[in-house]
N, C-alpha and C positions, 0 to 999 in steps of 0.2 A: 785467418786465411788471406791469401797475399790478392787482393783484386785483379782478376787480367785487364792486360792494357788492347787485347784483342780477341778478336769474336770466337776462335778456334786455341788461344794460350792453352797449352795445356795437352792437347790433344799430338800423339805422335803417326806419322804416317809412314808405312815401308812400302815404296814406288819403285815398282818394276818397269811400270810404262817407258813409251819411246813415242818420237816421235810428237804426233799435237794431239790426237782425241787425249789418251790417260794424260798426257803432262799439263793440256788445259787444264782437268780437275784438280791435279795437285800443284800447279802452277795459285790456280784460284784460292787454294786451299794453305799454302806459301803465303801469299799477301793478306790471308786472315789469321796468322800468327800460328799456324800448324809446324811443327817440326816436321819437315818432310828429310827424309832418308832416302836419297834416291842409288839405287842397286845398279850399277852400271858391268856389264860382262866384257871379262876381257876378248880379245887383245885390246882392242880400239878403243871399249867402251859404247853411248848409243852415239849412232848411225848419226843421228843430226847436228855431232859435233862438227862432222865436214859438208854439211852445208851450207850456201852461199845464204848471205855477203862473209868473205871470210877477207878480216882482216887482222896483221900480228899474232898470226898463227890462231886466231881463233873466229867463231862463228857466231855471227848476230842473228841466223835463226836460234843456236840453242841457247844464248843468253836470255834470249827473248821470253823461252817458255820454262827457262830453269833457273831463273834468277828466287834464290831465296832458301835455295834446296841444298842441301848437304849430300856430298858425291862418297861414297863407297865403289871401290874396284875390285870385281871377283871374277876367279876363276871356275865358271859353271862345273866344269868337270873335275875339279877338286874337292873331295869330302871336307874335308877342312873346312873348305870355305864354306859352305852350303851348313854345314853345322855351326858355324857363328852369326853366319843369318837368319837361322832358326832360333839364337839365344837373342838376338837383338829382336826378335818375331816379338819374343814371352813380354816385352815392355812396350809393344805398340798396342794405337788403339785402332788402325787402318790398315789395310793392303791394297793397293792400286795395280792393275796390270790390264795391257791390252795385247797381248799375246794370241796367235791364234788357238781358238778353241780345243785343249789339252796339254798344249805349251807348258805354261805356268805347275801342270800335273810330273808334268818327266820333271822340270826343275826340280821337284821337291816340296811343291809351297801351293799345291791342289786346297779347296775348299776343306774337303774332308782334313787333311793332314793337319792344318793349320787350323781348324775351328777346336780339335783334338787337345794341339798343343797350346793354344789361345783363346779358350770360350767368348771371353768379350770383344773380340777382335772383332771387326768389322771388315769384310771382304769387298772389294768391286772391282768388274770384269768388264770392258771395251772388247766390244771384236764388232766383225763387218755384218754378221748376218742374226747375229746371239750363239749362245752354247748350245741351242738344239735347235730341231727340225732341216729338214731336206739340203737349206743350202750352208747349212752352218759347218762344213768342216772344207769349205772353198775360200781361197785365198779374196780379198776384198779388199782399198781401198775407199777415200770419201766420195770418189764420182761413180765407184762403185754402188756403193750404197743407196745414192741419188737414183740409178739409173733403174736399180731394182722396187724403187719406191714409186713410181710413175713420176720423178718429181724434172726428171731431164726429159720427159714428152712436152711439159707445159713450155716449154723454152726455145723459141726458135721464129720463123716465120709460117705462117701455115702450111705451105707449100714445099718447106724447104726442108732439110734436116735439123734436129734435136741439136742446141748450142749448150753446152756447158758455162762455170763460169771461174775464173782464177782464181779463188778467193777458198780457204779450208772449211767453208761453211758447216758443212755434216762432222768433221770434228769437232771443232769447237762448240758447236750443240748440244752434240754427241756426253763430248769432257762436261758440259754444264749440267747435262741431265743427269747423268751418276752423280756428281758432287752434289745435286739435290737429294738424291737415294742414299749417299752416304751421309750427309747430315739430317734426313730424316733417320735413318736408321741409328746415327747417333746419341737419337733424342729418342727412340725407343728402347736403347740401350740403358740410359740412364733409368727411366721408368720400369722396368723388368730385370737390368741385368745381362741379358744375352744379345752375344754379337749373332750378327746375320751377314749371308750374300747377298749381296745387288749386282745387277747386271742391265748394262744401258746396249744400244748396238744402232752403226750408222742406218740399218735397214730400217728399224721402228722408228728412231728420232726423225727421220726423214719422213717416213709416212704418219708423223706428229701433226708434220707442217700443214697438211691438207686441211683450209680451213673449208672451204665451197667444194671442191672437185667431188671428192670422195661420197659426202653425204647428199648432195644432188645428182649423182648421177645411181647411186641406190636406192634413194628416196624416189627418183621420176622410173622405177624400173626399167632403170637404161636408156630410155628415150634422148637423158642429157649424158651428151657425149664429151666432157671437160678434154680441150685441145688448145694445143698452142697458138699464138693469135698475135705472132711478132710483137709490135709496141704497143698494143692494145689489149688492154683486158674483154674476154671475150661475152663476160657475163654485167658488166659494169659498166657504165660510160658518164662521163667521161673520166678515163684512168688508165694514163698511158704516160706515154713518153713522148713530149710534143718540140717540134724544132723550134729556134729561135732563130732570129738574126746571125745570133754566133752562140752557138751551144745547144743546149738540150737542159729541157726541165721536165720533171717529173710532177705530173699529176692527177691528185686521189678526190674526187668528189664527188660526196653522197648525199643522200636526197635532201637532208636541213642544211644542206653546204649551197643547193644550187644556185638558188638568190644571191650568195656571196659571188660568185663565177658571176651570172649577169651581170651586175654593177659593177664587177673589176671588168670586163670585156666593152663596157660602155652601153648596154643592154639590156636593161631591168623589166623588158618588157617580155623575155622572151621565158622568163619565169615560169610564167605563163600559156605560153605558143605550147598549143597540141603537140608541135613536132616533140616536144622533149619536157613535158607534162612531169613524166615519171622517168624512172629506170629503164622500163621496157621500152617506151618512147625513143629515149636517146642512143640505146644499142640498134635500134633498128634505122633511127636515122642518121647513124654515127661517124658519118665520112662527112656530109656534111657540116652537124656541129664541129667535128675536128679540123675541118677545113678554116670555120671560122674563127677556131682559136688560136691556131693558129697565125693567121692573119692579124691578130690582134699583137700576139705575141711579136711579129716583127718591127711593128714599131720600137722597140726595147733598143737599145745598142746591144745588149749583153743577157744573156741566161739570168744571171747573177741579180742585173737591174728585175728583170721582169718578175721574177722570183719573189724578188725583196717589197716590190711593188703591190704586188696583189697576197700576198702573205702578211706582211702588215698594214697595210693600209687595207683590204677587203677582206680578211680574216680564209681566204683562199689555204686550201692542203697544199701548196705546190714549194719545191725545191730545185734550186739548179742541181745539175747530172756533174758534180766536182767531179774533178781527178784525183787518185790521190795525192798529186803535188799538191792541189788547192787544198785538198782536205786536210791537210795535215799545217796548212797555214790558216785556215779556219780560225776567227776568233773566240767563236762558243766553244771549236772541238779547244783550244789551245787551253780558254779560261776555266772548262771544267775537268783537263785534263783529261780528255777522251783520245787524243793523243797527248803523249809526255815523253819528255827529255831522260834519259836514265844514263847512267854515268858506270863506266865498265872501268877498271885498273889498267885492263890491256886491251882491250879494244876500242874505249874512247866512248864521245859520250855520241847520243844518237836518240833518234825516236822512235818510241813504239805503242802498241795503241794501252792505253789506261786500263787500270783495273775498274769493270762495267758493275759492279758490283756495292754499293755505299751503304754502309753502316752510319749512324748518328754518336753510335758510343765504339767507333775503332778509328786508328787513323786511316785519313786516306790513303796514303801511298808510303807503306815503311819502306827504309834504307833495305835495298836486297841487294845482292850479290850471285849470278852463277859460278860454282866451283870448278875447279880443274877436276880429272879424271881421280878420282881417289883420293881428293882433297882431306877429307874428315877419316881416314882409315882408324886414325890413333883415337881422334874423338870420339867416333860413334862404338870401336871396337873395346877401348877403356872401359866405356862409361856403362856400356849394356850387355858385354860379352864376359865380361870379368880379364880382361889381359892386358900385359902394360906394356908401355910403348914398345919396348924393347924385342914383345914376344910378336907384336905387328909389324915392328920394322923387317924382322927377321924373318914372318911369313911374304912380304912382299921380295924380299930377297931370293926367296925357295918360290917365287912365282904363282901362290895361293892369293894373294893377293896384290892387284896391281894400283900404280900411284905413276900417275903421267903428267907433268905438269905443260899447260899449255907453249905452246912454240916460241912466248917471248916470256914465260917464266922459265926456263929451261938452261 
């Protein structure tokens, strides 16, 4: 038996997904040495090809989330086609897709159909709300999700409107929690034999998040009202967002931390002081201690200094509020590659954020590559469908299947 050189060698995936929740999971699932097959519909192929930054005809969001994956071009409403995807089905061990809720069914490649033709297959389904109940067959996405979870009420000043934030949070969550459900069920698979559905959704991953809100305000029979509280936590203190001279730091300190904060603010006495004894203490006198550390904090020239100052030298939770211009010149993010350098043929080389994920026995970061639109048709359609180049070249010619090469291979 030949040893894999990665966590996932071995294992093949047929990826319907679009977009970031499913191509996270099989994105993830790419850098852990998965054969991903990724099913792209014509004309265009997916959607996030033409998203920004697009440069030489091609797009650094989808290289981002598709580097690793092998492109197939089909025409949905072609039997043809739809019946070599089904023969390439019979040799995987996964299906990915986040389609809305019966989508994936009118394709041809429903739970039922596919467990039929694939018993050990492994199934997993992304959508906005899940496959069932009330709001499941409404269009969703990720601040979607947020908004229906209580998680965009926590966010804002108190008095003001509900802030959202730029960042694809509830996807990429989203994409990790399935990829957990599909290698757990992986590992059930091997132990019994039989594949299963998994299904993750922005609306549950979201209401995940709720570590305090949810259980203290059931637990106090409503009395506790969890509400948004601008740059301050409204249950904790001190744990907010405090100004500096020039910037902003963030800080988390809990009760065996607070002695640390006295003696970095120059203050060891105040350990002590009634005013801020405990937790309760400091939320109730919480404008003042904030005021004072504030205070403290402007002596610093810079976020960065003060940060650096009472985090290593007083064992302090606190970080400066980077940008991401800074974050991405970060020396921890640069040395453990939490952002990394990735090198594209046609669009050059660029940064994006690392795989979060570390194995001891895989490598860190394999050579990956995103495809052009139907890159692999000959490869994936040879090798698993039984046909030879000739009889694939000839279905992309009759437009059963399509092969687009990006704008500067063309």
């Amino acid at each position: 038996m030949v040893k894999p050189t990665n966590i996932l060698d071995g294992i093949r995936v047929l990826d319907f997904s679009q977009a970031l929740a499913g191509p996270t999971t099989t994105r993830l699932m790419a850098e852990m040495g998965a054969e991903v097959i990724k099913v792209e519909l014509a004309p265009h192929g997916e959607a996030s090809r033409a998203l920004p930054f697009i440069r030489n005809g091609r797009s650094g969001y989808y290289i981002q989330q598709n580097r690793g994956k092998k492109s197939i071009g089909i025409d949905r409403k072609n039997p043809r086609s739809i019946e070599l995807v089904k023969k390439v089905l019979l040799s995987c061990d996964v299906l990915v897709e986040n389609f809305a809720p019966g989508a994936i069914n009118r394709l041809g490649f429903g739970w039922d159909e596919v467990h039929q033709l694939n018993p050990r297959l492994v199934m997993g389904s992304i959508s906005a709300f899940g496959q069932s109940g009330p709001l499941s067959t409404l269009p969703g996405y990720d601040y979607i999700g947020a908004a229906y979870a209580g998680v965009l009420s926590m966010i804002g000043e108190p008095d003001g409107p509900p802030y959202f934030y730029t960042l694809g949070i509830g996807d990429v969550m989203t994409g990790a929690h399935l990829l957990a459900a599909i290698n757990g069920a992986l590992f059930y698979r091997e132990k019994t034999g039989k594949g299963q559905y998994v299904e993750a959704s922005l609306l549950d991953s979201y209401f995940h998040c709720h570590e305090v809100n949810v259980q203290a305000h059931t637990a106090s029979g409503g009395a506790i009202k969890p509400h948004r509280s601008g740059a301050h936590h409204y249950a904790v203190s001190p744990l907010g967002v405090f100004k500096c001279k020039e910037g902003y730091v963030m800080l988390a300190v809990l009760q065996n931390q607070w002695p640390n904060l006295c003696k970095a603010v120059g203050k060891p006495e105040l350990a002590v002081d009634p005013r801020f004894i405990d937790n309760a203490s400091r939320v109730q006198n919480r404008d003042a201690l904030n005021a004072m550390i504030e205070q403290c904090l402007a002596k610093y020239p810079t976020a960065i200094e003060a940060a650096e100052d009472w985090g290593f030298n007083h064992h302090v939770p606190i970080a400066p509020i980077l940008s991401v211009e800074q974050a991405v010149k970060h020396p921890h993010l640069i040395e453990r590659e939490t952002v990394r350098t990735v090198q594209d043929p046609i669009f050059g080389s660029y940064q994006v954020p690392g795989m979060p994920l570390r194995f001891s026995e895989a490598p860190r970061h394999p050579d990956l590559r995103a495809a052009y639109l139907g890159e692999h048709n000959v490869d994936v359609f040879t090798r698993y469908a039984g046909l030879s180049e000739a009889e694939v070249r000839k279905l992309e010619q009759e437009g059963a299947l399509i092969a687009k090469p990006d704008l500067a291979q063309a």
